[in-house]
C-alpha positions in Angstrom: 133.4 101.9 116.7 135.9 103.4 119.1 138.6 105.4 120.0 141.7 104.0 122.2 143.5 106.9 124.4 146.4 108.8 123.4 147.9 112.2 125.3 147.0 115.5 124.6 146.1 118.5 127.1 142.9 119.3 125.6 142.1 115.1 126.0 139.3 114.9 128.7 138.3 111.2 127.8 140.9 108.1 127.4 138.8 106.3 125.5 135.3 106.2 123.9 132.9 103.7 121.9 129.5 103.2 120.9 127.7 99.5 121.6 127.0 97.3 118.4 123.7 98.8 117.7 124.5 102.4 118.2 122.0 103.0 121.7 124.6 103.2 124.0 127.7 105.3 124.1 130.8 104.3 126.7 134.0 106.5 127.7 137.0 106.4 130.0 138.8 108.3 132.3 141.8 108.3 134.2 139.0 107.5 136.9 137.1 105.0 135.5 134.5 104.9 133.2 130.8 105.7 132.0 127.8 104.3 130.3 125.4 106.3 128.6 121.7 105.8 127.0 121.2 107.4 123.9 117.5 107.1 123.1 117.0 111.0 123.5 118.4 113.6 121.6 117.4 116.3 124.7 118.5 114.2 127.6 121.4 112.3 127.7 121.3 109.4 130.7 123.9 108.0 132.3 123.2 104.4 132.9 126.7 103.6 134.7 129.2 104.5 136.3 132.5 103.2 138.1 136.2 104.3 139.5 137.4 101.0 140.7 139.6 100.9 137.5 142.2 104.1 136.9 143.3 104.9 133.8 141.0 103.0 131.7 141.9 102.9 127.8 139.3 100.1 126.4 136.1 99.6 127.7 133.1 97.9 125.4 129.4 97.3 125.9 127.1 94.5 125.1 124.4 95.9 123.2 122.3 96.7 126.2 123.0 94.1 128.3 125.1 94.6 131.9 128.6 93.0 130.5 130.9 95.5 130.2 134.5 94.6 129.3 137.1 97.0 131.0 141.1 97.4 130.0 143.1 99.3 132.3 146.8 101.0 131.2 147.6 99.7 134.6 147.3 96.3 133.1 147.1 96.5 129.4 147.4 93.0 129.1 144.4 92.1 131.0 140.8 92.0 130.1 138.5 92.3 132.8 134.9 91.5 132.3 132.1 93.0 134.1 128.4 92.4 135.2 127.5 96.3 136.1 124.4 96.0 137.5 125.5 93.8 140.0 128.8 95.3 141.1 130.5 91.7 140.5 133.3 90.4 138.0 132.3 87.8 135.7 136.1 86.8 134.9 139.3 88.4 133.9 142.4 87.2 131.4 145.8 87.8 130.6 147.7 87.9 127.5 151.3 87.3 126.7 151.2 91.0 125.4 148.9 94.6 125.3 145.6 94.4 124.0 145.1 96.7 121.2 141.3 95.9 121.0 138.6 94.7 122.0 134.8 93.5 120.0 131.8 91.8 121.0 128.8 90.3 119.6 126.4 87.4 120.7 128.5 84.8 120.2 132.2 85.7 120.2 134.8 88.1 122.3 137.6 89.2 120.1 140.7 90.0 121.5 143.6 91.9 119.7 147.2 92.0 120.1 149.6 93.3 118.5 151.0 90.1 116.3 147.9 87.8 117.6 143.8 87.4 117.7 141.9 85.6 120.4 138.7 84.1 119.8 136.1 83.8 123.0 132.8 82.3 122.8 131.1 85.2 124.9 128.6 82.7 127.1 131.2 81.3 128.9 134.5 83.0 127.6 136.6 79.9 126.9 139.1 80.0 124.6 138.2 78.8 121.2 140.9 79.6 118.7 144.2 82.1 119.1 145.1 83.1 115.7 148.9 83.2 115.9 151.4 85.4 114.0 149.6 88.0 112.5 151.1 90.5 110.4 152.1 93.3 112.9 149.4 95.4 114.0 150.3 97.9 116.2 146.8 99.8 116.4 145.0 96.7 116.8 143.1 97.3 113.8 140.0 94.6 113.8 136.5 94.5 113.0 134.1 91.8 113.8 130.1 91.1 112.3 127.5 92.1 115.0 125.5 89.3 113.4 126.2 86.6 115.5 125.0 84.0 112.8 128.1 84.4 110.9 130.8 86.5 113.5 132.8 87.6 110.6 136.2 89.1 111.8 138.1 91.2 109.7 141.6 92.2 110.3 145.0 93.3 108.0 146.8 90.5 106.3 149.8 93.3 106.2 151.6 95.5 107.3 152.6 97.6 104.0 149.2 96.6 101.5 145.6 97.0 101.9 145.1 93.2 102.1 141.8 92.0 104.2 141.5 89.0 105.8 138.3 87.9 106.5 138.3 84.9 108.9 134.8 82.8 110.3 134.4 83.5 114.0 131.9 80.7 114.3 133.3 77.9 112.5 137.0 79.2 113.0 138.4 79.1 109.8 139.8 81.7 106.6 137.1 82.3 104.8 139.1 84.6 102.1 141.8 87.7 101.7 140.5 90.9 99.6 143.1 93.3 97.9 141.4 96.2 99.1 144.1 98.9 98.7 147.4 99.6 97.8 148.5 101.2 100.9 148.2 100.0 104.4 144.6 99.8 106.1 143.4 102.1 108.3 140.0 101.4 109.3 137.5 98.5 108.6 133.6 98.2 109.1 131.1 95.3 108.9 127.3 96.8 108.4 124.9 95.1 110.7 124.2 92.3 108.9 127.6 90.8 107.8 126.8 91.2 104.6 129.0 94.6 103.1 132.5 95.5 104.7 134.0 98.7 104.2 137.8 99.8 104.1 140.1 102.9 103.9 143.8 103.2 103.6 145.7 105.3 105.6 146.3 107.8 103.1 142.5 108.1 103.9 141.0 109.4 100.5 139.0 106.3 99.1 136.5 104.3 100.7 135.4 100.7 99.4 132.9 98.5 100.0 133.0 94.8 99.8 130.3 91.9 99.9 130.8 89.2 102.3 131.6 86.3 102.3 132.8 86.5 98.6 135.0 89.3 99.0 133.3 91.2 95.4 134.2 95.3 95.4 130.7 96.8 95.5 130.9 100.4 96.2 134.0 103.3 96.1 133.5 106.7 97.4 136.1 109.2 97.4 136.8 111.4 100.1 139.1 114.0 98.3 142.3 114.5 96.9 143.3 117.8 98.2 145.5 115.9 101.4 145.7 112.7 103.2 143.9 112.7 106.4 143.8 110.0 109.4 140.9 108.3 109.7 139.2 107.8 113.2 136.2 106.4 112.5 134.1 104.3 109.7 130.7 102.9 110.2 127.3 101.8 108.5 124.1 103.0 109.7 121.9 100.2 110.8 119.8 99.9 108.2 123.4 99.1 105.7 122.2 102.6 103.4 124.7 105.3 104.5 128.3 104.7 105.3 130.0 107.2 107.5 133.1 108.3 107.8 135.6 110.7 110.2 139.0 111.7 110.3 141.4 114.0 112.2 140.0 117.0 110.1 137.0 119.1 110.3 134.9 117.6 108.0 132.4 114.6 108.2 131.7 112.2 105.2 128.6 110.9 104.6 128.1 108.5 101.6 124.6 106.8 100.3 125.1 103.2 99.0 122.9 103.2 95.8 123.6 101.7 92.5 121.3 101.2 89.5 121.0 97.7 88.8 119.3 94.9 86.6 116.5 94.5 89.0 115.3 98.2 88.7 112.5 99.4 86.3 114.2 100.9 82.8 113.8 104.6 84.0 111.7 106.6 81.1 114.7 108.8 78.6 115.6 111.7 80.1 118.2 114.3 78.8 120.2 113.8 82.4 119.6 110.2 81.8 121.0 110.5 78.0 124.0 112.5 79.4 124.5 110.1 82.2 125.0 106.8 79.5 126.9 108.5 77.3 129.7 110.4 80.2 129.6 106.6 81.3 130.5 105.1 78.1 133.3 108.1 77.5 135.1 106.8 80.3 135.6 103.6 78.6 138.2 105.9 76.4 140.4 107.1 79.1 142.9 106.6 81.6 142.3 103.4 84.1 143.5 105.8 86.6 141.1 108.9 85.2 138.0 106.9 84.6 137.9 105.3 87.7 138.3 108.7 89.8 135.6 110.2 87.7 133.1 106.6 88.3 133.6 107.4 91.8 130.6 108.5 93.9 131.0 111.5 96.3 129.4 112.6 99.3 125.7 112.5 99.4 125.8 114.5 103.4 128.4 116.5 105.2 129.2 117.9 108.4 131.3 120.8 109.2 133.0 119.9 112.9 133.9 123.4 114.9 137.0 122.1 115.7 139.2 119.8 114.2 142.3 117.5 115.4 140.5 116.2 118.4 140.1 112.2 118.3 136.5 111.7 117.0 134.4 108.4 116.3 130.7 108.8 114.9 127.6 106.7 114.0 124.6 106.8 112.4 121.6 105.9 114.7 118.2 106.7 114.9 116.6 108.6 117.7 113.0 109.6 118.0 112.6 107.5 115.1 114.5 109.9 112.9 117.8 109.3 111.5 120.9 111.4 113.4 125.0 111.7 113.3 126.4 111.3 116.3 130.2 112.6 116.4 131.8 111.9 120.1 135.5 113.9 120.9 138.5 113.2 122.9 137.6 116.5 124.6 134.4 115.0 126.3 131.1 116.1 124.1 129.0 114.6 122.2 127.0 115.9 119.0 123.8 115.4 117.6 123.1 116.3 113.9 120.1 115.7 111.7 120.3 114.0 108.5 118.4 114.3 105.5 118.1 110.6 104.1 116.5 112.0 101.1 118.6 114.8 100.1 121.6 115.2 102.4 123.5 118.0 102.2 125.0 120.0 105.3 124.1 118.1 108.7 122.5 120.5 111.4 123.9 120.4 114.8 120.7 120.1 117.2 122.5 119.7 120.1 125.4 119.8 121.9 126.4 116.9 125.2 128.9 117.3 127.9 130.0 114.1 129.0 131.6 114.6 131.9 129.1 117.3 133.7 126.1 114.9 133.7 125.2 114.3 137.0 123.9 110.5 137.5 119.9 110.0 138.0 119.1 108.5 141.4 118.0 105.3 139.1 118.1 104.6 136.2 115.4 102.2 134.5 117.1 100.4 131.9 116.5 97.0 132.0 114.7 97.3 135.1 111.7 95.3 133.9 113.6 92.7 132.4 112.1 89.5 133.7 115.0 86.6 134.5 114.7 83.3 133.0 114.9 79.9 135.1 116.5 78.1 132.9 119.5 79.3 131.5 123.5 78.5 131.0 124.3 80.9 134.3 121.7 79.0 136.1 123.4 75.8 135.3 127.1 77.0 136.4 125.3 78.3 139.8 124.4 75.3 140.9 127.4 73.3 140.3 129.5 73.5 143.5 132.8 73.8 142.1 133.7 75.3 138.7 137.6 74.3 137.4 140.0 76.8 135.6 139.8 76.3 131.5 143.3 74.6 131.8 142.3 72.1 133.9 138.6 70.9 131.5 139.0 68.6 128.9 140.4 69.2 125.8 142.4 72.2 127.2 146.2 72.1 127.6 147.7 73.3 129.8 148.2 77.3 128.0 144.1 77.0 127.2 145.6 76.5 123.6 147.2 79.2 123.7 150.3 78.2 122.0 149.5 76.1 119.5 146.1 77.7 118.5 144.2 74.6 119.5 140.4 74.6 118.7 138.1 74.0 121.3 136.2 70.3 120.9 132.7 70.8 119.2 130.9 69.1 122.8 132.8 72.1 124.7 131.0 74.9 123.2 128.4 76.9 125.3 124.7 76.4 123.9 123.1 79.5 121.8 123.9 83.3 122.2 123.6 85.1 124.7 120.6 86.3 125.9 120.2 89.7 126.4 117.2 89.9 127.7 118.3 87.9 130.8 120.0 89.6 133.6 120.9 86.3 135.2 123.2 86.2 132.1 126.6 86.8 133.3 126.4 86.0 137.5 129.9 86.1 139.7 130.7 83.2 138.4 134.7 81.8 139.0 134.8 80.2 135.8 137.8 81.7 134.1 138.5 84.3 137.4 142.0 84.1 138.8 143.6 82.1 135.7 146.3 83.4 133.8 147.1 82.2 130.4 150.7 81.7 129.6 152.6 84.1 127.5 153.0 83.3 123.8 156.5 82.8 123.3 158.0 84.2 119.4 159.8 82.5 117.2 
């Protein structure tokens, strides 16, 4: 769910992405970068805001908590991770080349390079797992579960087919590969749960849906034929029954993931129901090719952008306890349209953000009343007196793993996921500050 910087005059923000669960909405600048609540369709609140870092083209919140994690075309091949609230660093990394991209969840901090993936367990950010030679990637194309039961991760097994691989972020192995196209990937999507993923191609006019772990096609919508477009963005709505998706052109796809299936009550006849069995089994007589564009499912909601070939990413959240589209633009606004979850159709613009004209609130009150736990992980690192790099801990060479795509022992791991709800969480803590990981040398 973001967009990473490119130039262009009309280009206001560098980069922009919503949090896992669609409340909070982050962008960059060439003067830093912004957080923003989005639990009010009127008022928009900024929760954040910092220029210590130029130039930034990745930035990623956690859910709602204070870690931010900050990439800066200064140093593209260094990951700095942040504790907002308190103004402190938590810890910051380097690769042996630029990061691509960046995902979060309660458990895991994915990290994406160009021909490599590493794998962070978020509580204390050691190095788990660095999945080496990857087919080359150059937009750092990578999707990982918010579920942090199962931290799927997604990512292209090549460069020329739309081949999936679908690797376990918790237990650090392949889990499967999915043909999901014929032509090269161009966007993935988990839905909240881990359960469905979704994929397009870069050709950009069919969408399908997977079930995970078993890789099984469950869904295929269809975009259009008319011309290929570039998709920018492809999401689920929380609640895993609309799948949304946006592209370099004006218009905004909104498809309903329904099927008829074994479990359902026989519906009474019907003269649409009669037509319906027999147009399916007439497309047992035709084409592969034919029947299969004709099977497909179309649009159940659109939206008609006023303007088109901006870089735009949207989600589907609810706000004031109704469902909305969200569409944020390289030129610095953000829309809000209504949907219709029962019958769709044309999405109504309700309003209309400026992201860079808000003018901060004297205090915000977001996780202000969050109570801090005694006992937690960051409560035991504070109170050792000396905390060593990851290179020099057991079980760690001297690279962190890096080359040789070591596995971190079992005993190593950080307890549980993080918890949110704890501001204590992420303290200044010198854990991984200051060390560099050794580049990866090619073959």
């Amino acid at each position: 769910m973001e967009a990473a910087g490119g130039e262009g005059e009309r280009e206001a923000l560098t980069c922009f992405s919503y949090n896992q669960d669609c409340t909070s909405l982050a962008i960059g600048t060439k003067t830093g970068y912004r957080l923003f609540s989005l639990s009010s369709v009127e008022q928009l609140d900024q929760v954040h805001e910092s220029n210590e870092i130029p130039d930034v083209f990745i930035v990623e919140r956690l859910f709602s908590s204070s870690l931010v994690v900050v990439v800066s075309r200064a140093k593209p091949q260094q990951m700095n991770v942040y504790h907002f609230k308190k103004g402190t660093e938590i810890c910051n990394y380097s690769y042996s080349s630029n990061i691509l991209s960046i995902r979060l969840n309660r458990q895991r901090l994915i990290v994406c390079l160009e021909e490599s993936i590493y794998i962070h367990n978020i509580k204390d950010m050691k190095l788990l797992k660095t999945i080496l030679n990857t087919p080359p990637n150059t937009t750092g194309l990578c999707a990982l579960s918010i579920n942090h039961s199962n931290s799927y991760v997604a990512y292209p097994g090549s460069p020329v087919v739309g081949e999936i691989v679908l690797y376990d972020g918790n237990l650090l192995r392949d889990v499967c590969s999915i043909s999901a196209h014929e032509g090269p990937l161009a966007a993935l999507a988990f839905n909240s749960t881990g359960s469905k993923l979704a994929s397009a191609s870069e050709k950009g006019t069919v969408f399908r849906v997977f079930s995970i772990p078993e890789g099984q096609k469950l869904y295929e919508f269809r975009r259009g034929m008319k011309r290929y477009v570039n998709i920018s963005s492809l999401v689920f709505s929380m609640d895993s029954q609309f799948l949304c998706a946006s592209s370099n052109t004006e218009t905004v796809h909104i498809f309903k993931l329904e099927h008829l299936t074994d479990s359902r009550p026989e519906e009474p006849p019907s003269w649409s129901g009669y037509m319906g069995k027999m147009f399916m089994a007439a497309t047992n007589y035709l084409p592969s090719q034919v029947s299969g564009m004709m099977s497909q499912d179309r649009a159940f909601a659109t939206v008609r952008l006023n303007f088109s070939g901006q870089r735009n990413i949207c989600v589907l959240s609810t706000i004031q306890k109704l469902p909305r589209l969200l569409v944020t633009t390289s030129g610095g606004h953000l829309y809000i349209y209504n949907l219709d979850p029962q019958d769709g159709g044309e999405c109504v613009l309700i309003k209309k953000h400026s992201l860079l004209d808000l003018v901060k609130p004297e205090e915000n009150k977001e996780n202000d009343l969050l109570s801090p736990a005694t006992q937690t992980y960051a409560a035991t690192v504070a109170r050792q007196t000396s905390v060593p790099s990851p290179s020099m801990m057991p079980g760690y060479s001297e690279d962190g793993g890096a080359l040789r795509g070591e596995i971190i022992p079992e005993h190593e791991f950080a307890t549980g996921p993080v918890c949110l709800d704890d501001e204590n969480e992420f303290p200044p803590i010198i854990l991984c500050r200051g060390s560099r990981m050794n580049k990866v040398k090619r073959s």
